[in-house]
N, C-alpha and C positions, 0 to 999 in steps of 0.2 A: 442569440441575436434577435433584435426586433423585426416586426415584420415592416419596417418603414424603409421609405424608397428616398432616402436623406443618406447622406455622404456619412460614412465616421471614420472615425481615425482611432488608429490600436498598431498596436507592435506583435509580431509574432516570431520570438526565438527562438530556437530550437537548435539544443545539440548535436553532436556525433551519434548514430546508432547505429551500430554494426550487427547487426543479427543474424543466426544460424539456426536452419528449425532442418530436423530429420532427420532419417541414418545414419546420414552420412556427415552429420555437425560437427561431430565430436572432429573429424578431422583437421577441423582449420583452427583447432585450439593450440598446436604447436605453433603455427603460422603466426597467429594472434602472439601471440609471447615472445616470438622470434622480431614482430613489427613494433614492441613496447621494448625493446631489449633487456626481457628480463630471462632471468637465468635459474632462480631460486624460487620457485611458486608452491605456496603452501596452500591445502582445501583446509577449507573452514564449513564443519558441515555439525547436525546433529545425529544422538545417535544410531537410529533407524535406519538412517540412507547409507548411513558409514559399512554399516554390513551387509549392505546390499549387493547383489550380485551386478547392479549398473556401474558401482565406483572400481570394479576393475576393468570397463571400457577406459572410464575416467584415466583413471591410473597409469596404462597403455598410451593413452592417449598425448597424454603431460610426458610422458617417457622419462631423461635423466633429469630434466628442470624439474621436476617432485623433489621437494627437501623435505616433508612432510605432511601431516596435518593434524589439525586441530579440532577437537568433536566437543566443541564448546558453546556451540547454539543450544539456545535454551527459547523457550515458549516468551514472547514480547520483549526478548532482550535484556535481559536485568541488566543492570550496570556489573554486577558482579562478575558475570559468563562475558562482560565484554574487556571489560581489564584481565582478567586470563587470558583471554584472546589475545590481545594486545602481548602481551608477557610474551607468549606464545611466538608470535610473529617476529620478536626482538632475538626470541631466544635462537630460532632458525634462522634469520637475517634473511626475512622473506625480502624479496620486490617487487613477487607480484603474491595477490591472495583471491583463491579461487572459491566462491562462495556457492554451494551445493544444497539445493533444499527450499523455502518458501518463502516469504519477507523476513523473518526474524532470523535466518541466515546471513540475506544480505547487508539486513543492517547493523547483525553483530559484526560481519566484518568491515565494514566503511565504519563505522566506528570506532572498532579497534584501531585499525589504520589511524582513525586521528588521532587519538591516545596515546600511538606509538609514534605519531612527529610530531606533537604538540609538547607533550610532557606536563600534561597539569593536568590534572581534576577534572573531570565532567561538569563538575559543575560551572568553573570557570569557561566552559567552552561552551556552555549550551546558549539556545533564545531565551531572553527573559522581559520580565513586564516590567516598564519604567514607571514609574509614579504619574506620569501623566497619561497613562493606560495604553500608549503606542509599544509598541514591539522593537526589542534591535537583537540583532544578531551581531554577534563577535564576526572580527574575520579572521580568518584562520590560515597563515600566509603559509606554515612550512608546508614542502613537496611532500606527497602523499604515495603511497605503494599502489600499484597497479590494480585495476580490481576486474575481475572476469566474474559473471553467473552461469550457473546451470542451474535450472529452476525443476524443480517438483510440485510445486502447486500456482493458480492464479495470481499475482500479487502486483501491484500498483508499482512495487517499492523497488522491483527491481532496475529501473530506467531510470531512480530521483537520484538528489542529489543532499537530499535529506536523510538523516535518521534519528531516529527517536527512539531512547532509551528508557528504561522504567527501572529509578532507584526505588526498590524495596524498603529504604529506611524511612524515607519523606512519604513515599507513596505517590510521589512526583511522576510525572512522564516528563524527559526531557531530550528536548530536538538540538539538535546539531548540523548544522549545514555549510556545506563545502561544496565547489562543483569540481575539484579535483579528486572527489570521492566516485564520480559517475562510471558504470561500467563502459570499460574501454569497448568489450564484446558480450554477448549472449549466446550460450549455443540450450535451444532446445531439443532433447532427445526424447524420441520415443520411451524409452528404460527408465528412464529417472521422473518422466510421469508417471507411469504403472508404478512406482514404490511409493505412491500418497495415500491414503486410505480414502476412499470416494468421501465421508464424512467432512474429512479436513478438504477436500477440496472445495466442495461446494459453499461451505463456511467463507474460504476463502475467494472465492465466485461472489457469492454476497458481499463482501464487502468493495469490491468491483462495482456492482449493481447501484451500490448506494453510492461510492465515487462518483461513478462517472452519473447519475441524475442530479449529484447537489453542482457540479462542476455542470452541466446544460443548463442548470436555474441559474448560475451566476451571469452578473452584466458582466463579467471579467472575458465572457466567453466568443472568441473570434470566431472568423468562417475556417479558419483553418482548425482550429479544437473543434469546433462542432460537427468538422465533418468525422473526425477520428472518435469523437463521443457517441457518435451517433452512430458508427459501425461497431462499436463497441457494444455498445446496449443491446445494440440487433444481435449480434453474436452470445450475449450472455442470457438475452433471452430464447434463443432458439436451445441453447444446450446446457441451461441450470439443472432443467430438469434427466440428462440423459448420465450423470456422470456413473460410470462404473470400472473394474478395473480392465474391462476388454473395448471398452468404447474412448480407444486412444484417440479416435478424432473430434470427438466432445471436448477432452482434456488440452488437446491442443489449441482448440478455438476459444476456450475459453483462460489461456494463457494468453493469444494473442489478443484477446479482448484487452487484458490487465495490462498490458505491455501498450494499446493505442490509451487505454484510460491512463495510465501514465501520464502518458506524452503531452496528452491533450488538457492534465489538469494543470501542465507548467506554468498556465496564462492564468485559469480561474480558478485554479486551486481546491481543497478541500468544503466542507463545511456543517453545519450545524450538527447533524448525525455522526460527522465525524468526529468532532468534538463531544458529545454524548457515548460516542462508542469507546472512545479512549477515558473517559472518566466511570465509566462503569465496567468495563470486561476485567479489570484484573481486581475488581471490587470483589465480583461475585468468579472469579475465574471462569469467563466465557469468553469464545472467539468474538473479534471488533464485527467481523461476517453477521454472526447472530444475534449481537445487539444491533446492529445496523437494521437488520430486517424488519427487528422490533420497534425504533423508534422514526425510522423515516418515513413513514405514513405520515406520522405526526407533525414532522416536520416541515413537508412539504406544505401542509396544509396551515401551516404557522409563518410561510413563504408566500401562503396563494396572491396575497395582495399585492405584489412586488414584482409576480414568474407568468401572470397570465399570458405573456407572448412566449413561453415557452412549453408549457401542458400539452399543447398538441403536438408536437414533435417526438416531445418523451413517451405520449401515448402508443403514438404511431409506430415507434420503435420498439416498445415494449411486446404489442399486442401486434404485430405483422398486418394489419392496418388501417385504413383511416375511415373509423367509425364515428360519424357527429353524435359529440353526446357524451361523448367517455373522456372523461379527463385522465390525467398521467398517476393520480392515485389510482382511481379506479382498476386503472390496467396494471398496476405494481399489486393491487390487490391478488388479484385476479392471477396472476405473476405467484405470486407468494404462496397463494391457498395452495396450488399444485406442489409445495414441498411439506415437506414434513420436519416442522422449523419453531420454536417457541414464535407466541403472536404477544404476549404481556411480559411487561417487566416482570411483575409477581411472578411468570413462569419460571425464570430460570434463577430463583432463589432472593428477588431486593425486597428488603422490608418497606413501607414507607416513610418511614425515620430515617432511610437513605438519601433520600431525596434533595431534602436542603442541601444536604453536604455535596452532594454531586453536583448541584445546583454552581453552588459558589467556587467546587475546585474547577467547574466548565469556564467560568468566566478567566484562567489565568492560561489558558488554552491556547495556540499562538492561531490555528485554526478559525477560530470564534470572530476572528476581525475578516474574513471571507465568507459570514454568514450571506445570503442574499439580501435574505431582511436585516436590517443593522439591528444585536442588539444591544441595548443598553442597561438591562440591570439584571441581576440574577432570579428574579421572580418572573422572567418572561420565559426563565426556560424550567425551571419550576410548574411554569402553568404544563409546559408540555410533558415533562416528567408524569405528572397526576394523568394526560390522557393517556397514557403509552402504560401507566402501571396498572 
């Protein structure tokens, strides 16, 4: 928001959120399935959590509505682990699917689900670029299967209404969006945080971080996001640096961070970093976390021209507080040093013969049209690629 004392005018929507955080969550998961009338709930999880000693709370918990599940999440979703999934869900005659694990949980299952009431090709379902360079999305009329999360690590994705797929054949990422895909509930438990490996969290924290500051740089951003971005930010800066597998109150605060960053980027959305993190992490197979970290410095400062009524705020948040002088890099700098995180592209394996390419698959990116700074041609993100490698 600007600092002017002029009227404006915005819309701020906001769905259903039913959330359950603590011991005692798992219990109102029967409730929850009881108040969707569903009767047949399959877990859709990967394989790590699946043998964990948390998914026999789970398990207990779901009691006879368990008709199975499916240990078909895979690392960003391939299209392939999501059509399984799908298979999967048809084959049990789920009606509701209980998604157990990080973002690539959730979104292999909301997308399976549309797979299984759509009946066509991902590729026919997804966003795509129209020749006059605007974006549309399909809509997606059939009733959709119930969708519940239990989460294991930080992740934006579990509150949207989007997901984004990564076909291995093209090299594509592609998005699919339904709001009948949204979780009807959340339960976070203490159990099913401790089974993330501190590494994968904080990766996934990072990529939080950079959410919810390109989502404060955007003009998209109301007083009602900004207050939820901005306890957001506080919270991920207070406990990026604490995650371990005994410090369950860091892991929590830093899930409810991802779950306001969520909420809060419904209005102003993703941007610039995000689209760089999705065109390079399955390049070089690295978390969107740890390219984010890598290229939003960059970014911002390819913004400044556009955000300067917003720097102070994200500083202030960042760094606990209001220091004249320190801009919202500065303090993400300073934010960042204290992990131990690649700082260059070059570190975690891009040649720069990479670059172009990445350059020009960022521009078909549905993200890139919620940059702050508009851009318009592929050498602008090019030039940032060169500072950030």
């Amino acid at each position: 928001m600007t600092q002017s004392t002029t009227l404006s005018s915005f819309q701020h929507l906001a769905a259903e959120l039913r959330l359950y955080c603590g011991e005692d969550s798992l219990k109102a998961l029967a409730k929850e399935l009881q108040r969707s009338g569903c009767r047949r709930a399959v877990v859709v999880s990967g394989r790590s959590v699946q043998s964990s000693a948390a998914m026999d709370e789970l398990r207990a918990a779901i009691g006879p509505a368990l008709v199975g599940e499916s240990i078909t999440v895979r690392p960003n979703s391939p299209v392939a682990a999501v059509e399984v999934t799908a298979r999967a869900l048809a084959e049990m005659r789920a009606d509701a699917v209980i998604a157990v694990g990080g973002g690539s949980a959730a979104v292999t299952a909301r997308a399976a689900s549309i797979l299984l009431a759509e009946q066509r090709p991902v590729q026919e379902l997804c966003t795509r670029r129209l020749a006059n360079g605007q974006f549309e999305s399909p809509r997606l009329g059939a009733a959709k299967i119930v969708q519940f999360v239990v989460p294991t690590t930080p992740s934006t994705a579990f509150v949207k209404a989007g997901s984004a797929v990564h076909d291995e054949a093209s090299g594509q990422r592609l998005a699919l969006f339904d709001p009948k895909t949204r979780a009807k509930a959340l339960f976070v438990h203490p159990a099913f945080l401790r089974t993330a490996p501190a590494g994968l969290v904080q990766e996934a924290a990072l990529n939080t971080l950079s959410t919810t500051i390109e989502a404060l740089e955007s003009p998209r951003c109301d007083p009602f996001s900004e207050a939820m971005l901005t306890h957001a930010l506080r919270l991920v800066a207070r406990h990026l640096a604490q995650v371990s597998v005994q410090d369950e109150a860091a892991r929590q605060a830093l899930v409810m961070a991802a779950m306001l960053c969520g909420r809060g980027t419904e209005q102003a959305g993703g941007g610039l970093a995000s689209v760089l993190a999705h065109a390079i992490g399955h390049r070089v197979h690295v978390s969107n976390g740890t390219v984010n970290a890598i290229v939003l410095p960059q970014t911002m400062r390819f913004n400044a021209p556009v955000t300067t009524h917003t720097t102070s705020r994200i500083a202030q948040a960042l760094s606990g507080s209001n220091s004249p002088g320190v801009t919202a890099v500065d303090a993400l700098g300073a934010l960042l040093a204290t992990l131990d995180t690649p700082r260059r592209l070059r570190d975690i394996g891009l040649t720069r013969t990479e670059l172009e390419p990445i350059a020009q698959a960022a521009m078909s990116d549905w993200f890139i049209s919620r940059s702050a700074r508009p851009i318009t041609q592929a050498s602008e993100i090019s030039a940032i690629l060169e500072a950030a490698w």
